[in-house]
Structures are given as C-alpha cells and as structure tokens.
PADREN-863489 format. One record per residue (C-alpha): residue in three letters; x, z, y; residue number from 1. Coordinates in nm, 3 decimals, m for minus. Each point is the difference from the previous one (the first is absolute). Layout:
N
 resn       x       z       y resi
  ALA       X       Z       Y  NUM
...
This chain:
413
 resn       x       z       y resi
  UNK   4.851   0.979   7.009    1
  UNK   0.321  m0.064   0.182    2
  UNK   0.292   0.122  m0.167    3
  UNK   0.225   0.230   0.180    4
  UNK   0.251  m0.227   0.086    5
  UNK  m0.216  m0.253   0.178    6
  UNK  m0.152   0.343   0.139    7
  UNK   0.328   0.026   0.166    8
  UNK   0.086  m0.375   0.080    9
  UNK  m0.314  m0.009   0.204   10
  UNK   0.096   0.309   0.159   11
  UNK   0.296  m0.146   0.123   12
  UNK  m0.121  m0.312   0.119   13
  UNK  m0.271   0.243   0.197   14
  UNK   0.312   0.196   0.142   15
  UNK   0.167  m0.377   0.098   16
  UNK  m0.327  m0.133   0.175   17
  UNK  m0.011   0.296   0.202   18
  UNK   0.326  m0.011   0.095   19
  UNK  m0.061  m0.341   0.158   20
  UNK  m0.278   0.056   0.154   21
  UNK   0.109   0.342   0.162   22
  UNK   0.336  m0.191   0.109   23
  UNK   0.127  m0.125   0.324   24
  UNK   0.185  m0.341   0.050   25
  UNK   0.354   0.172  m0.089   26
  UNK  m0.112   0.126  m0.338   27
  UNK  m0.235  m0.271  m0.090   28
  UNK   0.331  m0.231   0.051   29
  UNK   0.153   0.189  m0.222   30
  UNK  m0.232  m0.003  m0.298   31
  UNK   0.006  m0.351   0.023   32
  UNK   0.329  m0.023  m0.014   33
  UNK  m0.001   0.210  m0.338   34
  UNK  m0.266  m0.221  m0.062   35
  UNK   0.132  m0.346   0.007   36
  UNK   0.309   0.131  m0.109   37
  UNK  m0.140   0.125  m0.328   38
  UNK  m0.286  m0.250  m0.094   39
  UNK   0.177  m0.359   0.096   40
  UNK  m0.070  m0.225  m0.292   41
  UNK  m0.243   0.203  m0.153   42
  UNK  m0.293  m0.149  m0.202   43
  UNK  m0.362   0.114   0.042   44
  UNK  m0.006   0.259  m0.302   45
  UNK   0.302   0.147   0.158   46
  UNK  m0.141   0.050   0.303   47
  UNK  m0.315   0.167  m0.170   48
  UNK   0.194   0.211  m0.178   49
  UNK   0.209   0.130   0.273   50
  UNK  m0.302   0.056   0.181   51
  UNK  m0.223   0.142  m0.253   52
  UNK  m0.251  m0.285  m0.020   53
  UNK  m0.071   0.052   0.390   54
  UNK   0.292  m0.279   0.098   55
  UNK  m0.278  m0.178   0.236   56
  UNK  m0.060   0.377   0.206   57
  UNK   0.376  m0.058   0.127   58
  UNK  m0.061  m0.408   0.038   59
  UNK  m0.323   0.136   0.206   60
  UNK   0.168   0.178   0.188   61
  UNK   0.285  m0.245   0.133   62
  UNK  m0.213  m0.259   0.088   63
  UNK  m0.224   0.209   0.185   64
  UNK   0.335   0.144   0.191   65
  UNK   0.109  m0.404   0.085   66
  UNK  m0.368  m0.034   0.133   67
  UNK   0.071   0.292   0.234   68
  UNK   0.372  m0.032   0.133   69
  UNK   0.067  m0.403  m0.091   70
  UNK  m0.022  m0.089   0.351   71
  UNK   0.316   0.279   0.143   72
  UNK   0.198  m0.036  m0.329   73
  UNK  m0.004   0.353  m0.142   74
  UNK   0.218  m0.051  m0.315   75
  UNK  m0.159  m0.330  m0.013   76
  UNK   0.311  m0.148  m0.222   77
  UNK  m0.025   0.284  m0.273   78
  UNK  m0.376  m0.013   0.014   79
  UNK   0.040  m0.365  m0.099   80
  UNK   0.185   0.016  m0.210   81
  UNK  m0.162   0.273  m0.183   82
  UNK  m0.367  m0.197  m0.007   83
  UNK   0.276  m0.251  m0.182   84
  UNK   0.036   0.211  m0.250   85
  UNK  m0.320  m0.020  m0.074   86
  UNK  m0.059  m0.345   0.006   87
  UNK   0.265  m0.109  m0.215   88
  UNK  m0.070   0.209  m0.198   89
  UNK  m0.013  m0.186  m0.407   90
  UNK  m0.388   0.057  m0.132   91
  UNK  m0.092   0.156   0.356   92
  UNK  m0.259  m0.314   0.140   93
  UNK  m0.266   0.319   0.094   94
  UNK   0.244   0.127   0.271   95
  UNK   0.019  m0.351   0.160   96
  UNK  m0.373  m0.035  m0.038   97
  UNK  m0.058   0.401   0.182   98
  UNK   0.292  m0.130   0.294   99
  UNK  m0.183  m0.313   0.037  100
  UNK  m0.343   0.212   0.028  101
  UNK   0.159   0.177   0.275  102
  UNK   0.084  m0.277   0.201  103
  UNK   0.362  m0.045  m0.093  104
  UNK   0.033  m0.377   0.089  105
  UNK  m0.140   0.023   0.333  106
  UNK   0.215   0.329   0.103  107
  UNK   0.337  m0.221  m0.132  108
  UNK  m0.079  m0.336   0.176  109
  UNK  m0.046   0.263   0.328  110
  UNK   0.306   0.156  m0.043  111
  UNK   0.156  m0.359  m0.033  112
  UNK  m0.143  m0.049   0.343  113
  UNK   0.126   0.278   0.202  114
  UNK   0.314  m0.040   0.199  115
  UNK   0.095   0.336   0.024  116
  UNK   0.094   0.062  m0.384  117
  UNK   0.303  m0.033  m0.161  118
  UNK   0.086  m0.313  m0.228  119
  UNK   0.065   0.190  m0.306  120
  UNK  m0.352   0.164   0.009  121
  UNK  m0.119  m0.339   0.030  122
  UNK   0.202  m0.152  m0.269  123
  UNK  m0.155   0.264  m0.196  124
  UNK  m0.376  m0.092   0.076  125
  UNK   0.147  m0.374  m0.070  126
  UNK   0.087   0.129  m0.423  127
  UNK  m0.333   0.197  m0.008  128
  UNK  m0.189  m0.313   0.123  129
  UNK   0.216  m0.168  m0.307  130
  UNK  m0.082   0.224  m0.242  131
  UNK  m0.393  m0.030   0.077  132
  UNK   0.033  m0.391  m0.023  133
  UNK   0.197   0.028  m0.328  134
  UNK  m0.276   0.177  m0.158  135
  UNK  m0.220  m0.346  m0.015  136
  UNK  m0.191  m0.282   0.243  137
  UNK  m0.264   0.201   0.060  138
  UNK   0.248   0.277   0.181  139
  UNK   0.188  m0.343   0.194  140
  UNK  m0.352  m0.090   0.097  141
  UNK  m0.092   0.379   0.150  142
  UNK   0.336  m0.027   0.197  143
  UNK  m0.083  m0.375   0.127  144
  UNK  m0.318   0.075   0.098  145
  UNK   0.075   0.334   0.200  146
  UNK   0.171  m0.276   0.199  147
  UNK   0.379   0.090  m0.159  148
  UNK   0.154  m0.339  m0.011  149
  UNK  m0.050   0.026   0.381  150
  UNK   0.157   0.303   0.023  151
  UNK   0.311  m0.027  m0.251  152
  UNK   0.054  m0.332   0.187  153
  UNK   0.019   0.173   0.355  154
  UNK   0.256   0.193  m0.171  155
  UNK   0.207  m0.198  m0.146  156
  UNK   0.029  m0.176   0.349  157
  UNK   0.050   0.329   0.177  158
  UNK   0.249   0.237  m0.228  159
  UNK   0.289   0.059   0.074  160
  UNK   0.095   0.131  m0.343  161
  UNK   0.099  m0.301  m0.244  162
  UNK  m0.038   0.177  m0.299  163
  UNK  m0.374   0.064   0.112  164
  UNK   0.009  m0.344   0.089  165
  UNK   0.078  m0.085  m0.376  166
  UNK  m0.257   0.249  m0.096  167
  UNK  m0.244  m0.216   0.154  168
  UNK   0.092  m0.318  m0.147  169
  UNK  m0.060   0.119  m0.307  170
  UNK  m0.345   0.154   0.074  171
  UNK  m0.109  m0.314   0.185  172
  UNK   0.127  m0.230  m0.296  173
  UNK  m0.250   0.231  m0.246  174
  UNK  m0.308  m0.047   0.237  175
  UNK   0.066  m0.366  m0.018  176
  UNK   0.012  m0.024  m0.401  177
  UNK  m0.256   0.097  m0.267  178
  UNK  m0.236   0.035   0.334  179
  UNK  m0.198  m0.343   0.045  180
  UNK  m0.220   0.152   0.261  181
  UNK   0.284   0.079   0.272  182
  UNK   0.290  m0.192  m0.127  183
  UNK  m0.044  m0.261   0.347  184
  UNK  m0.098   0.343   0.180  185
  UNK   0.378   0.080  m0.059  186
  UNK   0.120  m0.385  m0.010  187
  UNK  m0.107   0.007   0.379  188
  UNK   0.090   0.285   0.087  189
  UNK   0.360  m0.088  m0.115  190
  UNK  m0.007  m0.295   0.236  191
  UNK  m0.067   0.256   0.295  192
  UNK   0.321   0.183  m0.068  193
  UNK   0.223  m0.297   0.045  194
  UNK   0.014  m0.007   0.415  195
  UNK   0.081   0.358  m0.033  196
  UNK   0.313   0.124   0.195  197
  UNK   0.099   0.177  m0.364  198
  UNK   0.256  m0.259  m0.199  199
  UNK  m0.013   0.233  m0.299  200
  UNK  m0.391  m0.039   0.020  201
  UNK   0.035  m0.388   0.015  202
  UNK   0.254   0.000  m0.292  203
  UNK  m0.254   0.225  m0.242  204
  UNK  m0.287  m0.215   0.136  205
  UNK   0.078  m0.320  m0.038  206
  UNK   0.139   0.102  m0.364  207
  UNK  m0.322   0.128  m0.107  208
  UNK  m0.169  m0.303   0.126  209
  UNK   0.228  m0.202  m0.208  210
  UNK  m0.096   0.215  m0.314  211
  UNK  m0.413  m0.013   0.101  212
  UNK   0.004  m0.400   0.080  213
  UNK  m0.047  m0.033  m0.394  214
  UNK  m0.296   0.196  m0.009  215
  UNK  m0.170  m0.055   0.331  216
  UNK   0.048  m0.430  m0.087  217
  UNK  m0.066  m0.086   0.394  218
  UNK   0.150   0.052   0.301  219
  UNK  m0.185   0.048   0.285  220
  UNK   0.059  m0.185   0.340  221
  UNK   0.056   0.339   0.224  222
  UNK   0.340   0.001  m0.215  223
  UNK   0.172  m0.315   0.136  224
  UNK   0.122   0.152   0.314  225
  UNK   0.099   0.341  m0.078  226
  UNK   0.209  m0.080  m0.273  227
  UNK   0.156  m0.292   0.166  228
  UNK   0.051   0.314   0.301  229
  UNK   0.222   0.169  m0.213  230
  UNK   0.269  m0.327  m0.043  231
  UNK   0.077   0.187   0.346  232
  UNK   0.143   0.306  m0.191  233
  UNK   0.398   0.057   0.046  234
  UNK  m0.042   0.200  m0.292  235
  UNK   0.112  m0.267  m0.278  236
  UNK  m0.183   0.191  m0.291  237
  UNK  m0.340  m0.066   0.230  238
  UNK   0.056  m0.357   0.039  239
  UNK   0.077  m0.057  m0.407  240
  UNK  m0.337   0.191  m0.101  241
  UNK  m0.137  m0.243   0.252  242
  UNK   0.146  m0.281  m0.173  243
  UNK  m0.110   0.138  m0.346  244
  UNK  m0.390   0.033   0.146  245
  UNK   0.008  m0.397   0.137  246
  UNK   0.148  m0.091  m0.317  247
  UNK  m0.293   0.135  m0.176  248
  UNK  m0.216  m0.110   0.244  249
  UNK   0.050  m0.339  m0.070  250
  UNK  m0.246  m0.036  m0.255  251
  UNK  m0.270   0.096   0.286  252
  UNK  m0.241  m0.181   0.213  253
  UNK   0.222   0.197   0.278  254
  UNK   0.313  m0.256  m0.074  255
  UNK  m0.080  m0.263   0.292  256
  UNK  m0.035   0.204   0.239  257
  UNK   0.300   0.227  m0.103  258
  UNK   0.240  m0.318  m0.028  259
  UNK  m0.161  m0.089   0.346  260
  UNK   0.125   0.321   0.156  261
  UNK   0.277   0.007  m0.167  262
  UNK   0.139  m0.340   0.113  263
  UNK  m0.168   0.102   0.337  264
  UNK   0.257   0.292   0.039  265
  UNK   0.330  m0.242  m0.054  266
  UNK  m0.068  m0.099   0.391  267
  UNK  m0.093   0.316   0.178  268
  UNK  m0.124  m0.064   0.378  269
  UNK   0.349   0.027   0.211  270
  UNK  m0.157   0.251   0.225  271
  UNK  m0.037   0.219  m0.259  272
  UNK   0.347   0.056  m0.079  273
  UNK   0.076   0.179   0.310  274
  UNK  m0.087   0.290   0.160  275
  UNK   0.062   0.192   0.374  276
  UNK   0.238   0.241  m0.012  277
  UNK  m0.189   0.193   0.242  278
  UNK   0.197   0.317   0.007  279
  UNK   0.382  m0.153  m0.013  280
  UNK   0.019  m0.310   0.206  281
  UNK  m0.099   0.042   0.397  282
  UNK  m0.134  m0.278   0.016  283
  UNK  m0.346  m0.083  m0.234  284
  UNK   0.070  m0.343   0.033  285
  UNK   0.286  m0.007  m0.250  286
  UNK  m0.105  m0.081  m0.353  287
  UNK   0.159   0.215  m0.296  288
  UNK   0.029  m0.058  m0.366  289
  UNK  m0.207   0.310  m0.177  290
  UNK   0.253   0.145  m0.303  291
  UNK  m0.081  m0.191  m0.243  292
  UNK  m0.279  m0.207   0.100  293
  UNK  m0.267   0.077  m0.238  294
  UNK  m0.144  m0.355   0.070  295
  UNK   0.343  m0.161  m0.160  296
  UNK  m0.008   0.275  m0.281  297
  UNK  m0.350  m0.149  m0.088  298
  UNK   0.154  m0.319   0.054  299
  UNK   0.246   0.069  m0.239  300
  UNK  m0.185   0.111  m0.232  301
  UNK  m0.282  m0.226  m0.007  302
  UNK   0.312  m0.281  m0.100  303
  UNK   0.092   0.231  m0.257  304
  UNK  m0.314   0.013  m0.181  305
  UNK  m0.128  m0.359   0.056  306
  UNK   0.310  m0.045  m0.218  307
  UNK  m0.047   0.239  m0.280  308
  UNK  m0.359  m0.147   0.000  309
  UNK   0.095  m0.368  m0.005  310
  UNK   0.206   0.078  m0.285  311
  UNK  m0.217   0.167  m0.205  312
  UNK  m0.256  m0.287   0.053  313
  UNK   0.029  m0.369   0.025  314
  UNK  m0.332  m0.036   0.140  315
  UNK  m0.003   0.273   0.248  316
  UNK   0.331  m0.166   0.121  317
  UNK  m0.192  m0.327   0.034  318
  UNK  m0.250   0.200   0.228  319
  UNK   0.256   0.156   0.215  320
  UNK   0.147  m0.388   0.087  321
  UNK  m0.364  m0.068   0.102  322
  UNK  m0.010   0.240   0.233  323
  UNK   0.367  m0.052   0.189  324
  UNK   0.185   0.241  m0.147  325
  UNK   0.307  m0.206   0.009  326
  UNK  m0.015  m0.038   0.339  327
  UNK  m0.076   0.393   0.009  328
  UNK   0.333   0.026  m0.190  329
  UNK   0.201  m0.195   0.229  330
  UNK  m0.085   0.175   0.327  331
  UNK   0.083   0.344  m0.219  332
  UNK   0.342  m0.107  m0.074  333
  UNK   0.040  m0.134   0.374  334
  UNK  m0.044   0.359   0.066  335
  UNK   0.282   0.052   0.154  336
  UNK  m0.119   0.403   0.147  337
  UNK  m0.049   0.094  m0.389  338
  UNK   0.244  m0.091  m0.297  339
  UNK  m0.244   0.204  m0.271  340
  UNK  m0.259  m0.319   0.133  341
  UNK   0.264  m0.221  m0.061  342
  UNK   0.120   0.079  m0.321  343
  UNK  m0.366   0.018  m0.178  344
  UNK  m0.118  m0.330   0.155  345
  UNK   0.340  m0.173  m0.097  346
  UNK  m0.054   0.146  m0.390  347
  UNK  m0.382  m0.117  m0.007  348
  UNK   0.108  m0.318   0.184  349
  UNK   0.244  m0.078  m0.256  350
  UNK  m0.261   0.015  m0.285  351
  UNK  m0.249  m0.241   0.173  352
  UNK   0.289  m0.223   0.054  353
  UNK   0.131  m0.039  m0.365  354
  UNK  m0.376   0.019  m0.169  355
  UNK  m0.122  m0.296   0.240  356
  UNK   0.171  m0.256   0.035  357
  UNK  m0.265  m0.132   0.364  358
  UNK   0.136   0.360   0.118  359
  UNK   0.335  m0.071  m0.015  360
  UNK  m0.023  m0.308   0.172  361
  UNK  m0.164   0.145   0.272  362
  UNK   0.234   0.288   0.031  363
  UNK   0.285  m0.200  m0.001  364
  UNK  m0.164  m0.227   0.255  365
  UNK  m0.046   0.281   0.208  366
  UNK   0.350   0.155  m0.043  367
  UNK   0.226  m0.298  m0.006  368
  UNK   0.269  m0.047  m0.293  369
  UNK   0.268   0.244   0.109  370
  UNK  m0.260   0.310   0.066  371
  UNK  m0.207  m0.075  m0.295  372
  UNK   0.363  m0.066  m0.232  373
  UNK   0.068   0.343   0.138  374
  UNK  m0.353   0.133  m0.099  375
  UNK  m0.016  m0.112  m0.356  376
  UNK   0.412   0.148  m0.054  377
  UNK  m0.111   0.345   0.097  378
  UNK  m0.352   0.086   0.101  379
  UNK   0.069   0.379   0.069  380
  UNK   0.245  m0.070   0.253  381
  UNK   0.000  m0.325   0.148  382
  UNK  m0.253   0.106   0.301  383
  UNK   0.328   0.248   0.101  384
  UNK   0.187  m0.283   0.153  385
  UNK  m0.277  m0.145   0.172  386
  UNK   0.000  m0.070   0.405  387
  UNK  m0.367   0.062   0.200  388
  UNK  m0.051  m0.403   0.045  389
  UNK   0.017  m0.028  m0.375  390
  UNK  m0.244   0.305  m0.011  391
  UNK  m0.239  m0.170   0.297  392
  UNK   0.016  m0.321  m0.226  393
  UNK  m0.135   0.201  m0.330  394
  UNK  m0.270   0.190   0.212  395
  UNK  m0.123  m0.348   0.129  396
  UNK  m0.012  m0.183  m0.340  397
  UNK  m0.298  m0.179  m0.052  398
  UNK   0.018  m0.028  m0.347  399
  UNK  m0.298   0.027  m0.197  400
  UNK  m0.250  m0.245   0.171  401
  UNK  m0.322  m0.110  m0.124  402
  UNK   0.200  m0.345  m0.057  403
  UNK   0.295   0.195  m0.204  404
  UNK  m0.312   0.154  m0.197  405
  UNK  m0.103  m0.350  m0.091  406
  UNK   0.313  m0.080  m0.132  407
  UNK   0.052   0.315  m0.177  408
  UNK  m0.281  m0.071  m0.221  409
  UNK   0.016  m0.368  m0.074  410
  UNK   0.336   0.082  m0.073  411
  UNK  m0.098   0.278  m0.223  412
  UNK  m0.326  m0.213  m0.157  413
C-alpha cells in the first residue's frame, strides 16, 4: 500500500498533468516557465521526486507538444529548453533513450533547417543535439546517420548568430572524435563550409579541421582548393587558421599540389585584378580597381604562408624553389597596386635569400646591387620607394630556370 503522502504526491502530479493538458499556449508558457525556472540543474532522482515517480508523463508530454507546434514556434525556446532539463539530467540516460524513441533527432535537425525560426531556438536544438552525442558513440552515430553532420554544417554556414555558430563547432568537433564510422563524414563536410560567404563559419571550420587532421591521418584531394579559397579572406583571423591547416597539412600526400597552388597564386592572371564599374563610370570601357582586390589579398597571403611554411621546413622550402616560387615572390613585391603583397613576398623573399646562397645570387642578379643593398637593409619597406620600371623588371624575372635548377643542386650536392 501507498502511504498517504505518496497518496497525495501523486495526486498532485494528477492535478499538474491536467493542468497542461487542459491549457492553452499562454498558460502552458507559463508552467514552463515555473518549470525551467525551478528544475535547472536537477539530477534524475530529483526530478522523480518532484514528480512523484511519473517525471517521464511531463517529458511525454513536451515532446509530443514540439511534434505538434515545432514547425510555427509555439514557445519553442522554453520547450527546448525544458526537454534539456531532461536530458542533462545526472543518472537520467532513460529520458534521452524515451526522446530519442520519439523521434527527437530528426524533429531538431528539421528545426535546424527551417528559415523562418529564430537563432536562439536553434542554438537550443544545437546543445540538445550536444547533450545526446555526449552520452556515447553510439548516440554520435544515431545523429550522423539521420544525416546531422549535413545539417549542423548547413548551419554553421548559414547562422547568423555566432554564438550558435560556436555551438556548432563544438558539436561537429564531438561527431568527429571517439566516432570512427563518421569522423571523414564530418572531415568533408568541414571542407564544404570553407567557400561559404560566413567568415565566422570559415574561422570555426578550418579550426576544427586543424584539431581532426590528427585523427582523420589523410587529407583528401577535394580540400586543396577550398582551403587555398579562403587565403582570399580580408578577415586576418581566416587567413591564420588557414595557415595553421597547410601547416599541418604538410605531412600529407595533399602537399604538392598545395605548394603548387600556392606558388600558383603569387602571379594572379592580370585580368583578374580588375573589374567594370558598371554602375559609376559611363563608360564600360574604363577598367576599375575592386576595394581591395581579393585576387592581391590571396596574393598576399599566399607569400605570407609560403613563408611561415618554408621556415618551418627545410625541405618543403626546397620544394617551393622547384616550383618558381622565387620568381612568384618577385612579381608580388613588384606589386605596385597592393603593399600587403609587397610586404609578405619581400619577408619570405628575404628568407630564401639568406638560407640559399644560388637564391641570392639570382635575386641579386635580378635586382642589381643598389635595389637588392636596399632589399637585404630593410625587407619590410624597401618595395615603398620603388618606381613601376623597377616593378615591370621584378614581374619579368626569369629566375628560376630549369638551368638555375641544375645549378642549385650541384651546388647543394
């Protein structure tokens, strides 16, 4: 037999159910408000006790409210957050197993997906997604394979909300440890975010392929290009995670071709570096300088990192002079339309110059005593005083020949 106090703690709980289910959208907001307000924190015995052993009627009851109204966002936030409750809650694994039974992944990644809702409803569905994957792989693998990396990625690329943007990070950096099955799943999807017109979603991308490169070993080919895209960024903090992903990409069969592009992208086309100004200038056949030319910013940056990367390797250095890149540096500095160009390919110059000794010849061949005296006394400046035929003679330097290559390594053998 029941004692009398349990009699009346299941009376109550009787009394609260029927108050939800008898209220409108205005009340039911408000016992979730008393709700969430009350029970934050609280462990699964707490939650039992406060609702006389029935906790899972009330859990029952939310979810089957979010299946009904998910879609036109009635209380949608505090009905998250509520289900929340639940799920984080210490000892409580049988309410995530009776919201997963319900279809609570699917109903989250669809909310992701709707345009219509708020971001903070979303970032909500983003921590219940995390919660699910912190309870073990086998919860990361339910959310992978109801096709959620595809999802969270869309979002990430989408949101307008950085904090949910951070949210994401963090979710997509779980799925891609302790998850063996998915972990490329979420590598690749990753590399999709990174032409994405969201430099937040770059930044967190490209930092959580840095972190993942360990565990997924190889690189895949479909990465060269969109991570050399983002060298285009004129966000700085986009261009150094860049850096920070080719650095540790270095140790991948993706390296030649990386190095390739990258000395490729010291001597963008010409054409490229213009633009019509279609709505300013009467007439279209007046060329205009675009503000800043993304083509130089990539420029730029390309000189920055061959630089870092040289110097953090002798023998990737060694590569990039077999495939021109002091030439590539020379016709950056000569860019007279760009000092950021200038200034990066005059620092990376500078180290090819004083670590080989055939590169400094040829520089200073190319340069002539003065220029290059000028050069080697200040590298971040010199390119200031320069005139355009000293910058047409640097762009048409034909340094680094097959013959120079000859004599680079019997020199070096």
């Amino acid at each position: 037999m029941t004692s009398v106090k349990e009699q009346e703690a299941i009376r109550k709980l009787m009394v609260f159910l029927q108050e939800w289910d008898s209220a409108h959208k205005v009340a039911r907001s408000h016992i979730l408000n008393n709700f969430i307000k009350s029970n934050d924190g609280k462990m699964e015995p707490e939650l039992e006790l406060e609702f006389a052993q029935g906790a899972s009627l009330f859990l029952a009851r939310l979810t089957a409210w979010l299946r009904m109204t998910y879609t036109y966002s009635t209380c949608l936030n505090k009905l998250l957050k509520s289900i929340g409750i639940f799920l984080s809650a210490a000892s409580g694994r049988r309410y995530l197993i009776e919201f997963l039974e319900i279809g609570g992944i699917l109903i989250l990644l669809e909310i992701l997906g709707l345009n219509h809702l708020k971001e903070e409803d979303k970032r909500e569905c983003v921590k219940l997604l995390q919660l699910i994957a912190n309870a073990g792989r086998k919860y990361k693998e339910l959310i992978c394979e109801s096709y959620g990396v595809r999802s969270l990625a869309n979002f990430l690329a989408t949101s307008n909300s950085a904090e949910a943007q951070e949210d994401v990070q963090v979710l997509l950096d779980s799925l891609g440890h302790g998850n063996p099955k998915y972990e490329n799943q979420v590598y690749k999807a990753l590399v999709a975010v990174l032409p994405c017109a969201s430099p937040r979603a770059q930044q967190l991308a490209l930092q959580t392929l840095v972190v993942m490169q360990d565990v997924v070993g190889e690189a895949p080919a479909l990465l060269v290009e969109p991570v050399l895209g983002t060298l285009c960024s004129v966000h700085l903090d986009v261009q150094y995670e860049a850096i920070q992903l080719l650095k540790a990409l270095m140790a991948c069969q993706v390296r030649a071709a990386l190095l390739k592009g990258l000395v490729a992208l010291l001597t963008p086309p010409r054409e490229k570096a213009f633009t019509f100004c279609d709505e300013t200038a009467k007439d279209l056949t007046i060329l205009c300088p675009r503000e800043p030319v993304l083509v130089y910013v990539q420029q730029a940056a390309a000189a920055k990192a061959i630089g870092v990367l040289a110097k953090e390797s002798a023998e990737v250095a060694e590569e990039l002079i077999q495939l021109k890149v002091v030439h590539g540096l020379m016709v950056a500095v000569g860019n007279l339309d760009h000092a950021a160009s200038q200034r990066h390919a005059s620092i990376s110059l500078e180290y090819f110059v004083h670590t080989f000794p055939f590169v400094e010849e040829c520089v200073k061949a190319a340069l002539g005593h003065t220029l290059f005296q000028r050069f080697l006394d200040s590298p971040e400046s010199w390119y200031i005083k320069m005139d355009p035929v000293q910058a047409e003679e640097l762009a048409s330097n034909i340094v680094d020949s097959p013959r120079d290559m000859a004599r680079i390594q019997s020199a070096e053998g």
